[in-house]
C-alpha positions as CSV (number, residue, x, y, z in Angstrom):
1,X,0.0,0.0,0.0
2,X,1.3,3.4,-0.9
3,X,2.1,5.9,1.8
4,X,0.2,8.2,3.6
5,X,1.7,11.6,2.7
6,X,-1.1,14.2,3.4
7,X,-3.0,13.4,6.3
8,X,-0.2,14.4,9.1
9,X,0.8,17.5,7.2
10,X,-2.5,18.8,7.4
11,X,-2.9,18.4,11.6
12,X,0.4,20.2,12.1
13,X,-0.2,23.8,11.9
14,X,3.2,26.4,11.3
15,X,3.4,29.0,12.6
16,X,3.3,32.0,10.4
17,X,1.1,35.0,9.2
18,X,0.8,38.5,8.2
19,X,1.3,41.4,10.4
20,X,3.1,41.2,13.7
21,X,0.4,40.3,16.1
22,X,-1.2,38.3,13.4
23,X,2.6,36.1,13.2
24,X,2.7,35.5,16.7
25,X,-1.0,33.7,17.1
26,X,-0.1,30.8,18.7
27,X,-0.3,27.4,16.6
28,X,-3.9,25.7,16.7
29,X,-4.4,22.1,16.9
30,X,-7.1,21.0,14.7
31,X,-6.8,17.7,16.0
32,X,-8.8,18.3,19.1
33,X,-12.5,17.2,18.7
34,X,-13.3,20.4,20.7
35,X,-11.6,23.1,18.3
36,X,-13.5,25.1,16.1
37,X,-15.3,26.9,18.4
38,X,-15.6,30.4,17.6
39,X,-14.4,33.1,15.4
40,X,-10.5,33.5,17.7
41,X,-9.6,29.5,16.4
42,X,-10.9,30.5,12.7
43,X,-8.3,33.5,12.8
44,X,-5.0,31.1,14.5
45,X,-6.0,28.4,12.1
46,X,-6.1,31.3,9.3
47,X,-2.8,32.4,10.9
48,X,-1.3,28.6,10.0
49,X,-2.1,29.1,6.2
50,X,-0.8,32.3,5.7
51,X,2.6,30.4,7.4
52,X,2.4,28.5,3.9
53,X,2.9,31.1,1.8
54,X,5.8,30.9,-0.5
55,X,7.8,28.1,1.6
56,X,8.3,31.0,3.9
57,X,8.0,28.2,6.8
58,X,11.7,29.1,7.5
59,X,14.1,31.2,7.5
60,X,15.9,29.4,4.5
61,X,13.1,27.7,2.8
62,X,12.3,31.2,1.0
63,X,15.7,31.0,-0.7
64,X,16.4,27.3,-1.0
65,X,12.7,26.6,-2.5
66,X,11.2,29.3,-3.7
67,X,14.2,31.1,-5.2
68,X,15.5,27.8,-6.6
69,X,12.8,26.9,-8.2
70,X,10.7,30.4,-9.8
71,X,14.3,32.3,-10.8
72,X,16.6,30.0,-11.3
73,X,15.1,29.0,-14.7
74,X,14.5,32.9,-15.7
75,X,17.2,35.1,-17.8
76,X,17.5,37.4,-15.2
77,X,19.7,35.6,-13.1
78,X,22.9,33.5,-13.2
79,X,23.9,31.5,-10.3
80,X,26.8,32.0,-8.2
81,X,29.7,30.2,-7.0
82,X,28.4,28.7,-4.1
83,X,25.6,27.0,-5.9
84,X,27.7,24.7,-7.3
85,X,28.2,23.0,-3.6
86,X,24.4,22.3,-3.9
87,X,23.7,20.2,-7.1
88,X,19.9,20.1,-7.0
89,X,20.2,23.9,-6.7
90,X,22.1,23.9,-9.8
91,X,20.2,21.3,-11.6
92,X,17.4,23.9,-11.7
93,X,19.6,26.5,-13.4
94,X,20.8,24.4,-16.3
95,X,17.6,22.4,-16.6
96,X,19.4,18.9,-15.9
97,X,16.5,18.4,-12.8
98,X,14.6,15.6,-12.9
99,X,11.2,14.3,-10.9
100,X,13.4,13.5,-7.6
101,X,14.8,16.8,-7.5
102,X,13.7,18.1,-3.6
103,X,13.0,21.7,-5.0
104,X,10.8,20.5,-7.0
105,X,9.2,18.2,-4.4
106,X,9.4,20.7,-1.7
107,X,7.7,23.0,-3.4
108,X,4.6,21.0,-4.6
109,X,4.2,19.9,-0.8
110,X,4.2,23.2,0.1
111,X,1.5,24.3,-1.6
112,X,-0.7,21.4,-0.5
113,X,-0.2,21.5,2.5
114,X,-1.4,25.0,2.3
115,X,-4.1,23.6,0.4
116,X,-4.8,21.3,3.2
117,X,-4.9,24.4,5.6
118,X,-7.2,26.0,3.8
119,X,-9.9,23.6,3.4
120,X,-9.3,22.7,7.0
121,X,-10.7,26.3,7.6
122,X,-13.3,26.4,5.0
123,X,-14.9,23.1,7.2
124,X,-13.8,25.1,10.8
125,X,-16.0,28.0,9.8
126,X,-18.7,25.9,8.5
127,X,-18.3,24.1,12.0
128,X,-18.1,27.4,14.0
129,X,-22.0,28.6,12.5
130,X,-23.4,25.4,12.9
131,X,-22.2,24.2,16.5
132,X,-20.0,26.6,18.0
133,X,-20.4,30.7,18.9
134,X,-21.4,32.0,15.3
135,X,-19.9,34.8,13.5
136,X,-21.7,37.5,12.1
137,X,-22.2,37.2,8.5
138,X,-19.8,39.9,7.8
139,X,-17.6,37.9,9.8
140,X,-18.3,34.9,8.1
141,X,-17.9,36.1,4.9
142,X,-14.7,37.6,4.9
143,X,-12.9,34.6,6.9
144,X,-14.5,32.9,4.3
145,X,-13.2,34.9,1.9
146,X,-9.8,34.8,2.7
147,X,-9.7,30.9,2.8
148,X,-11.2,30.6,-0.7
149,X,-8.7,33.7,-2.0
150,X,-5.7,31.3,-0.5
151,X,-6.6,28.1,-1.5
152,X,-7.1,29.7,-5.0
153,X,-3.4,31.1,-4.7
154,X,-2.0,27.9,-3.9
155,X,-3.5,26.1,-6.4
156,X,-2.5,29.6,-9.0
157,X,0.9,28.3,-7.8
158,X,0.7,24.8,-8.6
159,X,-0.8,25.5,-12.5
160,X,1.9,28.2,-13.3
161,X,4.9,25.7,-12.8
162,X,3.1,22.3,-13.4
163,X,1.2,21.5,-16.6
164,X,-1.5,19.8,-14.6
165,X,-2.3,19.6,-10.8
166,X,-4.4,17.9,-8.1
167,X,-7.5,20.0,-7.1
168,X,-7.8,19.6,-3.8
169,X,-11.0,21.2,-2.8
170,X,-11.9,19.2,0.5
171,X,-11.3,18.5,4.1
172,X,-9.1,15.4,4.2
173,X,-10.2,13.0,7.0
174,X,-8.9,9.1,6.0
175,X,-6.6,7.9,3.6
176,X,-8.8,7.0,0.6
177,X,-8.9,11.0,-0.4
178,X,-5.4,11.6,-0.8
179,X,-5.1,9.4,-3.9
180,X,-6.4,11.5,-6.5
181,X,-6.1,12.1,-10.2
182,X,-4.8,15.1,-11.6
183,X,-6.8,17.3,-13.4
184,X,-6.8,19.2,-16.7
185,X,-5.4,22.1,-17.2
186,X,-8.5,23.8,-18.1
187,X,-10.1,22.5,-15.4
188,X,-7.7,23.5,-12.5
189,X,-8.0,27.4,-14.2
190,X,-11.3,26.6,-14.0
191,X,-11.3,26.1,-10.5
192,X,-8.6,29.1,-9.6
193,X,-10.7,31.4,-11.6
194,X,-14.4,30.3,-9.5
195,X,-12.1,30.9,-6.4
196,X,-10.9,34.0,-7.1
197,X,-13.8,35.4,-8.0
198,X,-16.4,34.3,-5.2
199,X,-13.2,35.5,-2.9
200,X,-13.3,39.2,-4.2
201,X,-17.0,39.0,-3.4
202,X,-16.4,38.4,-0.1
203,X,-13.1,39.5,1.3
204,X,-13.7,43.5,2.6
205,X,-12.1,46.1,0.2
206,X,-10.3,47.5,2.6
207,X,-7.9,46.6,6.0
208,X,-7.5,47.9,9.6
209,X,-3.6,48.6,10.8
210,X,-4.3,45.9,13.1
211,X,-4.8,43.7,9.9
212,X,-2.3,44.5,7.7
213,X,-0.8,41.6,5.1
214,X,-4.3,39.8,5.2
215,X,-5.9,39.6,1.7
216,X,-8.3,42.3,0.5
217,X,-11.1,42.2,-2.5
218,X,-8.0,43.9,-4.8
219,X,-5.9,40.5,-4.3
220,X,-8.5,38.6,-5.2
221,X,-9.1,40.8,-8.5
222,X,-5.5,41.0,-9.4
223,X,-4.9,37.2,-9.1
224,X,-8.1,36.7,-11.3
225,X,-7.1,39.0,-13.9
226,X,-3.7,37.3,-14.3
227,X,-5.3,34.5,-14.2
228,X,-7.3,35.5,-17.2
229,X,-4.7,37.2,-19.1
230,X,-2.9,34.1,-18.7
231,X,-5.3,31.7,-20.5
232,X,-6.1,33.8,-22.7
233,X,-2.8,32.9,-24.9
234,X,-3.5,29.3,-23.6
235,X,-6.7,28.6,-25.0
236,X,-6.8,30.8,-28.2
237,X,-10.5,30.1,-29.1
238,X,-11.2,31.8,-26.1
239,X,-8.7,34.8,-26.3
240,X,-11.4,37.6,-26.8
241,X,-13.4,36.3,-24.2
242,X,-10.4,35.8,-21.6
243,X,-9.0,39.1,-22.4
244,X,-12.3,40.9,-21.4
245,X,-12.9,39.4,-18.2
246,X,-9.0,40.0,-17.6
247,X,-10.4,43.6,-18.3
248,X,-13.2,43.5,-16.0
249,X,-10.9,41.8,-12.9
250,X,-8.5,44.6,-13.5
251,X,-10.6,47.6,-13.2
252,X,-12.1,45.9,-10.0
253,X,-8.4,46.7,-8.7
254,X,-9.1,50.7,-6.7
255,X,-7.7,52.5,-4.5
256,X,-3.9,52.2,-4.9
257,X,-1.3,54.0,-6.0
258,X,2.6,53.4,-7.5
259,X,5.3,54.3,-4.9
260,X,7.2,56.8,-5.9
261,X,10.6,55.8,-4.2
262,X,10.9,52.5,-5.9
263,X,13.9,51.0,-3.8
264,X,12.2,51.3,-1.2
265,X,9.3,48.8,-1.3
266,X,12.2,46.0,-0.8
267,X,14.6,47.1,1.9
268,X,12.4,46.9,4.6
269,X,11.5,50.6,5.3
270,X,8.6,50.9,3.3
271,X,6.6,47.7,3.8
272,X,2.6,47.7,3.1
273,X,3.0,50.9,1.2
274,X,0.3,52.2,-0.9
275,X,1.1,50.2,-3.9
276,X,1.0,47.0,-2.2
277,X,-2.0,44.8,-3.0
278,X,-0.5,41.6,-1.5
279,X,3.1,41.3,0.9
280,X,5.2,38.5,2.0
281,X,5.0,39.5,5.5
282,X,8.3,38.8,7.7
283,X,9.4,40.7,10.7
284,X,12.9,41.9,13.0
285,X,10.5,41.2,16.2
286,X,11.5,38.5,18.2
287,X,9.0,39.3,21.1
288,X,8.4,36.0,23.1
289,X,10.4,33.9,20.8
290,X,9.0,34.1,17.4
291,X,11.3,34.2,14.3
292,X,10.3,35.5,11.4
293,X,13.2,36.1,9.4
294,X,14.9,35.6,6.0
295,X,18.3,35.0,4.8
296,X,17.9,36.3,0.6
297,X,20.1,39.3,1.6
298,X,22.7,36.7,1.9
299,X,21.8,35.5,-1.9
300,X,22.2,38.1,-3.1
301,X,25.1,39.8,-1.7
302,X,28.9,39.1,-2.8
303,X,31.3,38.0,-0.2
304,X,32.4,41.4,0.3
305,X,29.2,42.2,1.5
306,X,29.3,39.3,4.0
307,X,27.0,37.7,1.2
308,X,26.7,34.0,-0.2
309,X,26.8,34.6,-3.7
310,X,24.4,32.6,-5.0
311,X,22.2,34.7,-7.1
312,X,23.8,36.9,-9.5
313,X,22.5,39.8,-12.1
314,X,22.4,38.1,-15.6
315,X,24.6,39.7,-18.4
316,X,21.1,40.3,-20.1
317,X,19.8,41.9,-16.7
318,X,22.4,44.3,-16.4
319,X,22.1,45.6,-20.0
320,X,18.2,45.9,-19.6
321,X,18.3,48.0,-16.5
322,X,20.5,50.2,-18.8
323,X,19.2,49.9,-22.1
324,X,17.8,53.0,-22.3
325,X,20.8,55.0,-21.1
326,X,20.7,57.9,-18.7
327,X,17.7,59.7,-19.9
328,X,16.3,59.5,-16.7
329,X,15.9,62.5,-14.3
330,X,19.2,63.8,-13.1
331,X,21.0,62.6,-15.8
332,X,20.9,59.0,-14.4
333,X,19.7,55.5,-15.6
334,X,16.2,54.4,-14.9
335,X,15.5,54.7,-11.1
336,X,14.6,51.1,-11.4
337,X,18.2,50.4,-11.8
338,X,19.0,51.9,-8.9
339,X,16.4,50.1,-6.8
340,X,17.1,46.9,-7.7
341,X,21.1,46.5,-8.8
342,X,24.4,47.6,-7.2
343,X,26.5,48.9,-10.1
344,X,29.6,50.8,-11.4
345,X,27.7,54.1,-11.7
346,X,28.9,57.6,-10.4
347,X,26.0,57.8,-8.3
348,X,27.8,54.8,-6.1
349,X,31.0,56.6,-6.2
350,X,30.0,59.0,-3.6
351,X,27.2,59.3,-1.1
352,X,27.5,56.1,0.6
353,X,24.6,55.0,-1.1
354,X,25.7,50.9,-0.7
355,X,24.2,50.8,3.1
356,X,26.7,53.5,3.9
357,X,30.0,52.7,1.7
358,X,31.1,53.8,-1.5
359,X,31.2,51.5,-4.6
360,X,35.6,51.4,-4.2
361,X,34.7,50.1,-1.0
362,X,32.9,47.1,-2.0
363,X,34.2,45.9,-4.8
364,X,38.2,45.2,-6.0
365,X,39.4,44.7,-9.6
366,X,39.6,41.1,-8.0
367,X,35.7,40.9,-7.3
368,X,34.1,37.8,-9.5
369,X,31.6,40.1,-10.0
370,X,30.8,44.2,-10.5
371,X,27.6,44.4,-9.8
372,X,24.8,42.5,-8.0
373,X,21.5,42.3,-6.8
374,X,19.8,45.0,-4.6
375,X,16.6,44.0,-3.8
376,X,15.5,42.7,-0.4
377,X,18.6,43.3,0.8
378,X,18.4,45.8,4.2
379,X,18.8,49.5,4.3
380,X,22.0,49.5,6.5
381,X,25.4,47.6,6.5
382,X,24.4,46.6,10.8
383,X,21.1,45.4,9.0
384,X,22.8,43.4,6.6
385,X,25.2,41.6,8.9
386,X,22.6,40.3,10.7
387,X,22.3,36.1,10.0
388,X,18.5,36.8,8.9
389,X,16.6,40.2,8.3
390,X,12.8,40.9,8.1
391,X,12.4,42.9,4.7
392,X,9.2,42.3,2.8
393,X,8.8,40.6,-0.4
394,X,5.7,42.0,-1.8
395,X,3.9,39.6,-4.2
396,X,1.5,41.4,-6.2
397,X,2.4,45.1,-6.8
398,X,-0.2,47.7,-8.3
399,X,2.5,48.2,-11.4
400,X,1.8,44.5,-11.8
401,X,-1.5,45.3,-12.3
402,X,-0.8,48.3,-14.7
403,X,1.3,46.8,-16.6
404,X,-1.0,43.5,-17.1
405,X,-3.8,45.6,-17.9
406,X,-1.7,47.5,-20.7
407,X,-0.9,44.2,-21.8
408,X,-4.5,43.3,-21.9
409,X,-5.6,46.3,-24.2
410,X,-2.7,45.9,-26.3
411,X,-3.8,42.2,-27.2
412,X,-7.6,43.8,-27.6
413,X,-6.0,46.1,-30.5
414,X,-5.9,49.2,-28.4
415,X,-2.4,50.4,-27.8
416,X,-3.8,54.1,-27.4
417,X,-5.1,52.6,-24.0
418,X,-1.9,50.9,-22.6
419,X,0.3,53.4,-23.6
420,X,-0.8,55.9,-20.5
421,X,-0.6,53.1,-18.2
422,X,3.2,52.0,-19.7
423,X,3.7,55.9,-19.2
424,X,2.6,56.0,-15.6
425,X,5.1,53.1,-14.5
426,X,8.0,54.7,-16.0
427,X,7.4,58.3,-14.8
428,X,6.7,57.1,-11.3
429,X,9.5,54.4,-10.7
430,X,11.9,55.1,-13.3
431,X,12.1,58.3,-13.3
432,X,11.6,58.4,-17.4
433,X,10.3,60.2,-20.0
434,X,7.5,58.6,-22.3
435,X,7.8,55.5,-24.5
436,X,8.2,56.0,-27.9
437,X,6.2,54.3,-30.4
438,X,2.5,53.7,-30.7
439,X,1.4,50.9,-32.6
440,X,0.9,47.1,-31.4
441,X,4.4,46.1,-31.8
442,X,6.0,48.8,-30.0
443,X,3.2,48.3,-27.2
444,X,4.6,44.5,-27.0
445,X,8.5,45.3,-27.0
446,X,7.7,48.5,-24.4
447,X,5.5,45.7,-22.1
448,X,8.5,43.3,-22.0
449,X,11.1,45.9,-21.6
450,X,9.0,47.5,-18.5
451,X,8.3,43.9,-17.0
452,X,11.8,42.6,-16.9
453,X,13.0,45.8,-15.2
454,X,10.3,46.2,-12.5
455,X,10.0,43.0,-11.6
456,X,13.6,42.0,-11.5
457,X,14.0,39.0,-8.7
458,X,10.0,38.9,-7.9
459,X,9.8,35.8,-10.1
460,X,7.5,36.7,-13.1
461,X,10.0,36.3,-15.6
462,X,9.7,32.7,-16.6
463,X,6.3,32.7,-16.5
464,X,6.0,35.7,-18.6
465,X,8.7,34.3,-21.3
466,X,6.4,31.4,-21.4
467,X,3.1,33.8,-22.1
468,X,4.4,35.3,-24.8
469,X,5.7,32.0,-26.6
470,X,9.1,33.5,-26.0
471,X,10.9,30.6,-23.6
472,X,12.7,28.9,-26.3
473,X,14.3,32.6,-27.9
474,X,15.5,34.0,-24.5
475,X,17.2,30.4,-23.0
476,X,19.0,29.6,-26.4
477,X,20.3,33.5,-25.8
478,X,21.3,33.3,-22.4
479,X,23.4,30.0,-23.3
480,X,21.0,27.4,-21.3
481,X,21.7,25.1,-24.1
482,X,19.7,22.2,-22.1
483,X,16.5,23.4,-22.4
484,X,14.0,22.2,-24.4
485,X,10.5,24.3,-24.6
486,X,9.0,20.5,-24.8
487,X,9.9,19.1,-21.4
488,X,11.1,22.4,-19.5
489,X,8.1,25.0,-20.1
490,X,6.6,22.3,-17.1
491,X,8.5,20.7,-13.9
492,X,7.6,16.9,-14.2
493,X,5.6,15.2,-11.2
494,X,7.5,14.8,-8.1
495,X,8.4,11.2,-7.8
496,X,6.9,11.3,-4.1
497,X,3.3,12.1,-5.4
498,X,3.9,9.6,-8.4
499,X,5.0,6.6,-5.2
500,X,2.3,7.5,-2.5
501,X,-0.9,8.7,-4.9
502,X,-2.6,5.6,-6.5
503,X,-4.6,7.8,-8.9
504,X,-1.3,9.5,-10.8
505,X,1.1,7.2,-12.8
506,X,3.1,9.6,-14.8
């Protein structure tokens, strides 16, 4: 008989969350016949979800997992010397993994057991109205919310790296339900897009202080318009149709606004900012003994930095960022540049602007490398030498949304609509001067020009190459002479799921 792999996973709750107060709930035990009891145990077992988020259930799991896995098959990076001491890590950057790769693994499980969180909640509410103190309905309705909206995003995570995945969509009590059949494609964007939708009708539009990091009805939207725009180059008999709901999911997106200091939304001094729409939440508060820390500064620093060296700025990265050449305002490149890279620029020669040194001072005409990596790296050098830090990864930015829905009413024929939008994104966080160009193809280039530079390191590379048909053109370019579009635009089946799940045999 194959092995049980889902039911323990689901009774042990991590530890994790959003804000602060929200991190430190302590961890429920859904176990207990006498849990589920009011609205307090649907909030800590909400609090054990949002611990799922990412394989942020460590402080290393963001970097080993996450990292390994969404960037290290994009253009935007190459890997660093110390990879090499960690073959499956490096497996994923010259697409030589295969199906027992633990990335790979790890990161399927951790979106189940997310899964498994979630619908854990979904049957605690139900529980809660039906036997224990009820909720209100508004109450009810956003809990409920925010269970759907996460379950949908784990399962959104799932379908953009695997061709097919399990839906999970119920409370797992014996054995026989954890071996199930994976589902279509269609079907599983199907089921995201239902989610995502009956989440935004529920979830509140808005957030208390008290709340902050928990999903809102623009999450919900945003996810759903990706979504959209997503199969809408998938399943081209449906393009129009996909494209306009993209549309609609969009404009249901209010009340935010880009951040004018780009830089910083990632070094940990501007977290939750106005552009936000969703936040990898991690804190410096240790306050009775939580720890809620990362370690991607070390990634992506250079030894001189006290860093690891594992993620480096791609030769194609580096020319992007400065492509445009210093048109931007003060004579420099675009701000994004600044905000996101390290680099030989007279801007770094003076001012101290690397956490309080001088570019001389960081890096030697010995240094591997001249330039590196920026983001989510701390403000300060004492921040920096810290073993973990508590900078904020923010996972769905309103220039995410701008830029999607630009690309949505390019693809409906109307560049004269996603040219202000395009416009907007580089006056605001570049610093720029208008695109030029106007018609459809210009639209296209300017989209993936303005994508690669503002979302540098916050994995949406791959998955855009892979959009636009492009996967094939930019890895034969960037020398990854392994990949083939055939058996890499997917990661194959763990073997785990393949051994313990009598339904899949791929």
């Amino acid at each position: 008989m194959k092995k049980i792999i889902y039911i323990a996973s689901f009774l042990c709750a991590a530890l994790l969350a959003g804000c602060d107060d929200f991190l430190t709930t302590e961890s429920p035990d859904f176990s207990t016949d006498k849990y589920w009891r009011d609205k307090a145990d649907v909030e800590a077992g909400l609090s054990s979800v949002y611990g799922q988020l990412d394989c942020r259930t460590n402080a290393y799991t963001i970097a080993e997992v996450k990292y390994v896995l969404e960037t290290f098959r994009s253009d935007e990076m190459t890997v660093g010397q110390d990879v090499y001491n960690y073959p499956e890590w490096a497996a994923m950057a010259s697409y030589s993994y295969n199906n027992e790769n633990s990335c790979i693994k790890e990161y399927w499980m951790n979106n189940y057991n997310g899964i498994n969180y979630a619908n854990n909640v979904l049957f605690g509410i139900k529980k809660v109205q039906d036997t224990g103190e009820k909720m209100s309905t508004e109450d009810e309705n956003h809990l409920t919310g925010e269970a759907l909206f996460l379950r949908a995003y784990f399962h959104f995570k799932l379908i953009m790296s695997w061709e097919k995945a399990i839906i999970r969509d119920k409370y797992l009590t014996g054995e026989a339900q954890t071996h199930k059949a994976l589902s279509s494609r269609t079907d599983v964007w199907d089921f995201i897009c239902s989610e995502l939708n009956n989440a935004g009708g529920l979830l509140p539009q808005d957030r208390p202080s008290s709340e902050t990091g928990r999903v809102t009805k623009a999450a919900a939207y945003s996810y759903l318009g990706w979504a959209y725009l997503t199969r809408a180059y998938e399943e081209t008999a449906k393009k129009d149709e996909y494209l306009g709901l993209a549309e609609e999911a969009f404009k249901k997106v209010t009340g935010y606004e880009l951040e004018p200091n780009y830089g910083s939304m990632f070094d940990g001094t501007n977290k939750n900012c106005k552009e936000s729409i969703f936040e990898l939440q991690f804190t410096n508060s240790t306050v009775d003994g939580t720890y809620h820390k990362h370690v991607l500064h070390f990634w992506v620093a250079p030894g001189s930095m006290r860093g690891w060296d594992e993620i480096r700025v791609s030769e194609k990265m580096y020319n992007e960022f400065l492509k445009e050449g210093r048109i931007a305002e003060n004579n420099l490149y675009d701000a994004r540049a600044y905000g996101s890279m390290f680099f030989d620029d007279p801007y770094y020669h003076e001012g101290e602007h690397i956490l309080g040194y001088n570019y001389d001072d960081v890096y030697y005409e010995t240094s591997v490398t001249q330039y590196n990596f920026r983001k989510y790296m701390p403000a300060t050098w004492d921040e920096q030498k810290q073993s973990a830090v508590g900078t904020n990864m923010p996972l769905m930015r309103y220039a995410n949304v701008l830029l999607m829905q630009a690309e949505v009413y390019n693809e409906q024929k109307h560049p004269e609509k996603a040219i202000p939008l395009i416009n907007d994104v580089r006056r605001i966080h570049g610093k720029l001067p208008a695109m030029t160009g106007s018609d459809y193809e210009a639209v296209k280039a300017q989209i993936e020009h303005e994508r690669l530079v503002e979302f540098a390191l916050e994995n949406s590379r791959f998955y855009d190459l892979r959009r636009w048909g492009k996967l094939d053109e930019a890895m034969k370019a960037d020398g990854r002479t392994n990949f083939n579009s055939s058996t890499h635009s997917f990661l194959p089946i763990p073997l785990m799921e393949i051994q313990t799940n009598n339904e899949i045999n791929e």
